[in-house]
C-alpha positions as CSV (number, residue, x, y, z in Angstrom):
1,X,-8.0,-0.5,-9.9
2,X,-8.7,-2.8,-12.7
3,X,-5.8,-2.6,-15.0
4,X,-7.5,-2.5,-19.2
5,X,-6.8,-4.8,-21.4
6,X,-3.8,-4.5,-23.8
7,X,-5.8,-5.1,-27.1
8,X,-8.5,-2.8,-26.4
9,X,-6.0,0.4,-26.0
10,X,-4.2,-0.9,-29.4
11,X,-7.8,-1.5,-31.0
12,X,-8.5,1.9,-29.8
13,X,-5.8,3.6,-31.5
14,X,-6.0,2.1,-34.4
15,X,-10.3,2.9,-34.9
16,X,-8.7,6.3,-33.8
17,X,-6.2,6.3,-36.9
18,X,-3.2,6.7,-35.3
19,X,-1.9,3.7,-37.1
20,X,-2.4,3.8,-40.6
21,X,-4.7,0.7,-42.3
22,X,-2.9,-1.5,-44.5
23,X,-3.9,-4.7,-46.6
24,X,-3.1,-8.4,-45.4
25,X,-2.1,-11.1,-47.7
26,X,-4.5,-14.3,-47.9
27,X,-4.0,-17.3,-45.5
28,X,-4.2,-18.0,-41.6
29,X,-1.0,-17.5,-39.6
30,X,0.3,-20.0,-37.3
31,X,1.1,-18.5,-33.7
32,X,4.3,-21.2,-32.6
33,X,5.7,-21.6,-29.6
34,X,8.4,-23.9,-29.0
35,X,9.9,-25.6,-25.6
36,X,12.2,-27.3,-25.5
37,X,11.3,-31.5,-24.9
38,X,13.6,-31.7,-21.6
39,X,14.7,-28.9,-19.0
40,X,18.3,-28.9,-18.4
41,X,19.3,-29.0,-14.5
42,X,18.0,-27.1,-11.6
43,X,19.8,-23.5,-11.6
44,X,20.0,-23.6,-15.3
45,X,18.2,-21.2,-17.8
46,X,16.9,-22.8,-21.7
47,X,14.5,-20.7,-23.9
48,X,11.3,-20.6,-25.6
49,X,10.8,-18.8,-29.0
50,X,7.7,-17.7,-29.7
51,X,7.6,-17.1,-33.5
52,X,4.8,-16.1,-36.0
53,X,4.6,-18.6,-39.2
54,X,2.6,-17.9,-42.4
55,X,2.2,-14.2,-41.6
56,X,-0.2,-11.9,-43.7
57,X,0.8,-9.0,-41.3
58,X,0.0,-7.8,-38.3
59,X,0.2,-4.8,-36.2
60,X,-0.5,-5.8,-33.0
61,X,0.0,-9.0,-30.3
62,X,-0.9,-9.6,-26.6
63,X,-0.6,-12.9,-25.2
64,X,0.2,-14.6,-21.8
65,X,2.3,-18.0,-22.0
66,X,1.4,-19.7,-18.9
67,X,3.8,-21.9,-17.0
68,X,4.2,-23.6,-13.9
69,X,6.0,-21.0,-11.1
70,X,6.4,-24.2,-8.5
71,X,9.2,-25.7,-11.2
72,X,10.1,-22.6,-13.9
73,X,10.7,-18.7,-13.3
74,X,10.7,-16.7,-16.1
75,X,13.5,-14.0,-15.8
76,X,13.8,-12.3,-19.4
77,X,11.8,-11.6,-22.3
78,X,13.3,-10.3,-25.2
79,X,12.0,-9.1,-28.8
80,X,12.5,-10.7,-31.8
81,X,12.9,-9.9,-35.5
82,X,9.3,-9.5,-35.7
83,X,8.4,-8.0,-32.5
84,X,6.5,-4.2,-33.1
85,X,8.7,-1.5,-31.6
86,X,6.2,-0.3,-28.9
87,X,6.4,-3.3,-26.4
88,X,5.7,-3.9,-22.5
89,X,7.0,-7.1,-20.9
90,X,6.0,-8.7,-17.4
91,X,8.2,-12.3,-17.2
92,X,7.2,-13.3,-14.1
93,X,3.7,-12.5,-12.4
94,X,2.9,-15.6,-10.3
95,X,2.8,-17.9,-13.5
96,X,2.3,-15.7,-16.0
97,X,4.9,-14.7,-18.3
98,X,2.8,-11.4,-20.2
99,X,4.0,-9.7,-23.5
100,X,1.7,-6.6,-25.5
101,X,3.3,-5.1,-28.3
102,X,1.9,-2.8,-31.2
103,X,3.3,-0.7,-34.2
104,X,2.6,2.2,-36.9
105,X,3.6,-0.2,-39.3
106,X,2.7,-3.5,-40.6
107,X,4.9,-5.9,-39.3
108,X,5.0,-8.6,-42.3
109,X,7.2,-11.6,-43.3
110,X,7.7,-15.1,-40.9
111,X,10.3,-14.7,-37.6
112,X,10.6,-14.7,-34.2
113,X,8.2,-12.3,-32.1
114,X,9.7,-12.8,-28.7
115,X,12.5,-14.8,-26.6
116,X,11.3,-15.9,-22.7
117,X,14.0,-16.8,-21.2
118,X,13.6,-19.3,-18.0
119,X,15.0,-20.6,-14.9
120,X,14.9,-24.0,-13.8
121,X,14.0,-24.0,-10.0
122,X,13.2,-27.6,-9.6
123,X,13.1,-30.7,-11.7
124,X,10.2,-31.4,-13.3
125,X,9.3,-34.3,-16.3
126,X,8.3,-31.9,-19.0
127,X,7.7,-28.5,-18.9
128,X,4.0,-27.5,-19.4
129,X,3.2,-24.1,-21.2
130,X,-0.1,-22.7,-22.5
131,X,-1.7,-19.9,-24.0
132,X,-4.3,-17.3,-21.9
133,X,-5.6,-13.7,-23.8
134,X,-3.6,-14.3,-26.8
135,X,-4.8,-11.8,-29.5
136,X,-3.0,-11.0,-32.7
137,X,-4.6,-8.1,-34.4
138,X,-4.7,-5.9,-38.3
139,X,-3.9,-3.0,-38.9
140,X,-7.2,-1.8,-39.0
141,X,-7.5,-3.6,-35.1
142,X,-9.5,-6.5,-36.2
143,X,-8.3,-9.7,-34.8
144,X,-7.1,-11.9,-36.9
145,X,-7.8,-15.5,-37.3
146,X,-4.8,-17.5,-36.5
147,X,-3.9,-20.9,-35.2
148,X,-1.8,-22.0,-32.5
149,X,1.3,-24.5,-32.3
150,X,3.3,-26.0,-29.3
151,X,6.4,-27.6,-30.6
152,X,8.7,-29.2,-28.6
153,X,12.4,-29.0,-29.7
154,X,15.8,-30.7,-29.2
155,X,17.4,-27.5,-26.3
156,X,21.0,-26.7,-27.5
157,X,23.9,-27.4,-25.3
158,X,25.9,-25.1,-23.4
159,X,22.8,-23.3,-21.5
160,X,24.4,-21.1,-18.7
161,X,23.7,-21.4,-15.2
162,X,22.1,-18.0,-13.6
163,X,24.2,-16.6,-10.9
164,X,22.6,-16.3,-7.8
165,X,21.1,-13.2,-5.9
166,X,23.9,-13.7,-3.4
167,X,27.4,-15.3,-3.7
168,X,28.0,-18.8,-2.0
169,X,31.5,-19.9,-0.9
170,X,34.0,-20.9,-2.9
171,X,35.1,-24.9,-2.8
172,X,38.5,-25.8,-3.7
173,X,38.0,-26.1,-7.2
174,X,36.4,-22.7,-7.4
175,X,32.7,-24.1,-8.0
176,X,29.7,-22.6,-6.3
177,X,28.0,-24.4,-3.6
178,X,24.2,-25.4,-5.4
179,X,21.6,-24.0,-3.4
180,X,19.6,-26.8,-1.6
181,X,16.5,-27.8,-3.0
182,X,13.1,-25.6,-1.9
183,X,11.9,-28.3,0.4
184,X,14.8,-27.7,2.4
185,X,15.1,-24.4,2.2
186,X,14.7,-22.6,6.1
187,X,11.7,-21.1,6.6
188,X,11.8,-17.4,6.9
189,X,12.5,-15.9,10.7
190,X,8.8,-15.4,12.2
191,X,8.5,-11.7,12.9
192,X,5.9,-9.9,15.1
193,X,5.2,-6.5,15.7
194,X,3.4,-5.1,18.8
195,X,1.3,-2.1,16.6
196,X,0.4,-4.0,13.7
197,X,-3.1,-6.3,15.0
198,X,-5.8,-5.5,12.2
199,X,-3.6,-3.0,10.6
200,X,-3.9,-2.8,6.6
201,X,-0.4,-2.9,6.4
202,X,0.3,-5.7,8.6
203,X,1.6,-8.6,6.2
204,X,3.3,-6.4,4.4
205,X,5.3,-5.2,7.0
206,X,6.2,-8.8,8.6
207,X,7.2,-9.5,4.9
208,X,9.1,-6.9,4.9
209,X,11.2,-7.1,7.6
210,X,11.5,-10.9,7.5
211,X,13.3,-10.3,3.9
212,X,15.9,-7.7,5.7
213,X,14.4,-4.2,4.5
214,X,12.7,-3.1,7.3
215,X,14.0,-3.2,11.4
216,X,11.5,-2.3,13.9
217,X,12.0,-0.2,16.9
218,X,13.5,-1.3,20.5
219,X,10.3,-1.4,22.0
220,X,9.3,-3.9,19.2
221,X,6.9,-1.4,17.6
222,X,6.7,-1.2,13.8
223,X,5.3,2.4,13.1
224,X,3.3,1.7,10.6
225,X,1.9,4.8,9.8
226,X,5.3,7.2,10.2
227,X,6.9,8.5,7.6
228,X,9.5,7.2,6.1
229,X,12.4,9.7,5.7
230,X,14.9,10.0,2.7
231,X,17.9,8.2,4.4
232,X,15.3,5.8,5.2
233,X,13.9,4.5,1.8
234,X,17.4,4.4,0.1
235,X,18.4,1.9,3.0
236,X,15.4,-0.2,2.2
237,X,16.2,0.1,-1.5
238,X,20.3,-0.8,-0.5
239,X,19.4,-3.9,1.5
240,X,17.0,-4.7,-1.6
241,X,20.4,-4.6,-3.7
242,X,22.1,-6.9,-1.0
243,X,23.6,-4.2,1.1
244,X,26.7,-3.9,-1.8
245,X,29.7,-2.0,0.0
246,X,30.6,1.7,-1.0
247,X,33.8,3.3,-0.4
248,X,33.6,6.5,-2.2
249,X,32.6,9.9,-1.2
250,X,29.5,12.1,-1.5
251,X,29.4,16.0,-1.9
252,X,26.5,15.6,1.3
253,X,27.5,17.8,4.4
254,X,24.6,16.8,5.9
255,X,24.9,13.0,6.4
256,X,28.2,12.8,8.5
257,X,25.8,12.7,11.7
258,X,23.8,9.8,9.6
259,X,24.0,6.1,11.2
260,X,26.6,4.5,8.8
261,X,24.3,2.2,7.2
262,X,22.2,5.2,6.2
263,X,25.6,6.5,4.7
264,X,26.7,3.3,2.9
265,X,22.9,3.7,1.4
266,X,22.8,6.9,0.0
267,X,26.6,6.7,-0.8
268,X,25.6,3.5,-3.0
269,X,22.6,5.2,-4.3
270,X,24.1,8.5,-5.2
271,X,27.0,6.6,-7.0
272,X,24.3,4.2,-9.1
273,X,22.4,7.2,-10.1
274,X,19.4,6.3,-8.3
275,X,19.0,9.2,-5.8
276,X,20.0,13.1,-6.0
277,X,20.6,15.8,-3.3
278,X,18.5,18.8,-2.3
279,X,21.5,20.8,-3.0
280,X,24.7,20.7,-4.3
281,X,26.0,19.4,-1.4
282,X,23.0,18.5,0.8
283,X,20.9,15.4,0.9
284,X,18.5,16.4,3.4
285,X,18.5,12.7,4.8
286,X,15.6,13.4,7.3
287,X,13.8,14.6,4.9
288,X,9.6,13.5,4.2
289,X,10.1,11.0,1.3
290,X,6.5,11.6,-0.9
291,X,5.0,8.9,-2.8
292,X,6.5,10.2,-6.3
293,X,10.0,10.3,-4.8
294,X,9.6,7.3,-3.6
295,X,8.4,5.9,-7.0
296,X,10.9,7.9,-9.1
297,X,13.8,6.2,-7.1
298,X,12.5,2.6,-7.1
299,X,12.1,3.5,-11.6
300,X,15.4,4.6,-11.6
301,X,16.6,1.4,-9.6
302,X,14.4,-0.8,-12.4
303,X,16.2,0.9,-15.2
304,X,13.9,3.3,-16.4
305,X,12.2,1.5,-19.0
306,X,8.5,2.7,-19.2
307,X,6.5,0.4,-21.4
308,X,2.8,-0.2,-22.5
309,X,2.1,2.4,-19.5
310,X,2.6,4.9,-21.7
311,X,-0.6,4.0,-23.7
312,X,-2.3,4.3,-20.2
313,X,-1.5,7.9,-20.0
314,X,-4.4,10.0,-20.7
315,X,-6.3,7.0,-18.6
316,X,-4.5,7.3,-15.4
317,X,-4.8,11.3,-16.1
318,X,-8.4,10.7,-16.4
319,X,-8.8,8.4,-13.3
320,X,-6.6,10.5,-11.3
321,X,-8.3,13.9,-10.0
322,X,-5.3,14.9,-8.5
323,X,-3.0,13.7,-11.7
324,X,-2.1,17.3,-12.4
325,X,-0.3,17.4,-9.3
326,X,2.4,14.6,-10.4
327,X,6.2,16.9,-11.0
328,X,6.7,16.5,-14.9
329,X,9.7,14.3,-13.5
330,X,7.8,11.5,-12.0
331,X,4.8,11.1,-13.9
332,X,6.6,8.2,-16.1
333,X,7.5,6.4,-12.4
334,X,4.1,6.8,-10.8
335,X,2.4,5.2,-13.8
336,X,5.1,2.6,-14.2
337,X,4.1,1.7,-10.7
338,X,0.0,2.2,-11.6
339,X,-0.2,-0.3,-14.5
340,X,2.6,-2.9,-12.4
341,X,0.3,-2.4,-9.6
342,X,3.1,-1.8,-6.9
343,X,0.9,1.5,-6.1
344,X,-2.5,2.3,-5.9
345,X,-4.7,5.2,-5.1
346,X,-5.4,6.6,-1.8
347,X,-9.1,7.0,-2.0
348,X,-11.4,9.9,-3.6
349,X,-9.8,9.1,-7.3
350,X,-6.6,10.3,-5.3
351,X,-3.1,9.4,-6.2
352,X,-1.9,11.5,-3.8
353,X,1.9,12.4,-5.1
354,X,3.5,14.8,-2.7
355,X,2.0,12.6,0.3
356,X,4.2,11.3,3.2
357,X,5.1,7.9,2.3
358,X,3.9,5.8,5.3
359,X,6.3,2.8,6.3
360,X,3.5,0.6,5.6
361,X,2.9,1.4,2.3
362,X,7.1,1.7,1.4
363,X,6.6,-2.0,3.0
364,X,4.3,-3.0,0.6
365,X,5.8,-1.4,-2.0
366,X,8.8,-3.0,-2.0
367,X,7.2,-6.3,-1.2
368,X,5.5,-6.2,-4.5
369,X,8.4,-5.5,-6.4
370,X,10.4,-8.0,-4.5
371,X,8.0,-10.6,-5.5
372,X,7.1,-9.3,-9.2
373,X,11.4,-8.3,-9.8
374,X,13.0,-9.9,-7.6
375,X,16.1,-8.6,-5.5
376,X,18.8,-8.4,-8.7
377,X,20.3,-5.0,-9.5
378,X,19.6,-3.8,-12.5
């Protein structure tokens, strides 16, 4: 599915007058975006501003500030001042660090429209940013002439190092151990599967299970095409998280017999707020997982924060023929996982919500978000 542009949903609403027209001042803004002129060291974060200068008010912006993912990943965006309210952010798709934001208001006056927040991964001389799709639009959803800026800056000190996905020992003077660089870095464990030759799923699955979500069976099968069980998706999710330890209780009867990593899993997700029983006190961990539970869990773990999906809403209900079968309770996951693309359809215009979830597709799944998220808790 080809995902539609940002700007022509906004433009659409505003032709549609759902925001109200309002009058620009004279002159032609300046679109800024400042770096700073060296990156600090590897395992460090700095920022770039993005900020909007001689501003006869806008109501809406979509942009893509291009960098280069060898050296830099992007790992936060926030809004500025002069951010509108109804935002979606993507900070790190392959390169491509993606912000589209509109308002019911005119958003007037100079400031700040967004904060991208980066990672150093390795050193570079000067780090390289560009512009792709960058629209800044009226309020009657005209785009506006505007010029752009790069500016490099002097980066204050005192940037903080990012913590790392996984703790490294200790050394006497309680300092971490840096990571070695990427060229030295081992190469994942190869990982074969007797079932998976010319199966759709089959990089997915070898991804998977070389990055610790996914075991095969004893007979070194994978199973593509079995469904994957209740107790068996919040395992994937916990080894996601890094497998965190979890000594407290559940009010599940039904998980005693469980292996005890399926217990540590739905103990840890229960607590977080991620999963739910059945029943009061059943989990029904054998349980068919369907493809909006599966979504609905894997939201929950991202936070919950739907975002320019929701202007995609009577699209994907469109697009969908069997939309009206998404539970009230998981439509905001399975289009969250539409527009990021970490779910497709299943054929026919079908999205297919109370399906089996297939261990292929739960592989690929979370292989996406792995590579689009990352493995950090949020």
């Amino acid at each position: 599915m080809r995902k539609r542009s940002i700007a022509l949903v906004l433009c659409a609403l505003l032709l549609a007058g759902i925001l109200p027209p309002g009058a620009g001042a004279a002159g032609t803004p300046t679109f800024v975006v400042e770096a700073p002129e060296t990156l600090p060291a590897v395992g460090e974060e700095f920022t770039v501003t993005v900020r909007m200068e001689n501003n006869p008010g806008y109501g809406m912006v979509q942009f893509y500030l291009l960098y280069d993912n060898a050296s830099l990943r992007c790992t936060k965006i926030e809004p500025g001042e002069k951010m509108p309210r109804f935002a979606a952010y993507n900070p790190d798709n392959k390169g491509k660090a993606a912000v589209g934001a509109g308002d019911i208001e005119q958003i007037n006056g100079d400031g700040v429209i967004a904060l991208l927040t980066f990672e150093v991964l390795k050193e570079t001389n000067e780090p390289d940013f560009s512009l792709e799709e960058f629209i800044i639009g009226d309020m009657q959803g005209e785009p506006m002439e505007v010029a752009t800026e790069f500016r490099r800056v002097q980066e204050k000190t005192g940037t903080s190092s990012r913590p790392s996905t996984s703790p490294k020992p200790s050394q006497g003077t309680g300092s971490s151990t840096p990571e070695p660089p990427e060229e030295l870095k081992p190469e994942p464990e190869t990982v074969t599967f007797t079932d998976l030759a010319g199966h759709w799923g089959e990089s997915y699955a070898v991804k998977a299970a070389q990055e610790g979500l996914f075991k095969g069976y004893a007979d070194g099968s994978f199973h593509p095409d079995e469904a994957v069980s209740r107790a068996q998706f919040v395992t994937v999710l916990w080894r996601l998280a890094g497998a965190p330890a979890e000594e407290r209780e559940t009010p599940f009867a039904d998980i005693a017999d469980q292996y005890i990593e399926f217990r540590q899993a739905i103990a840890w997700g229960y607590h977080q707020g991620y999963v739910r029983g059945t029943a009061e006190d059943a989990f029904s961990p054998e349980g068919t997982l369907t493809r909006q539970e599966a979504m609905t869990i894997l939201f929950r773990y991202a936070g919950e924060q739907s975002g320019m999906e929701l202007m995609f809403t009577s699209v994907y209900d469109s697009q969908f023929q069997d939309s009206a079968d998404i539970a009230p309770w998981a439509k905001s996951a399975m289009y969250w996982g539409v527009y990021r693309e970490l779910i497709q359809g299943t054929g026919g215009g079908n999205l297919s919500p109370t399906g089996s979830a297939s261990r292929a597709q739960i592989a690929k799944i979370m292989s996406l978000y792995q590579e689009k998220f990352g493995k950090e808790e949020n």
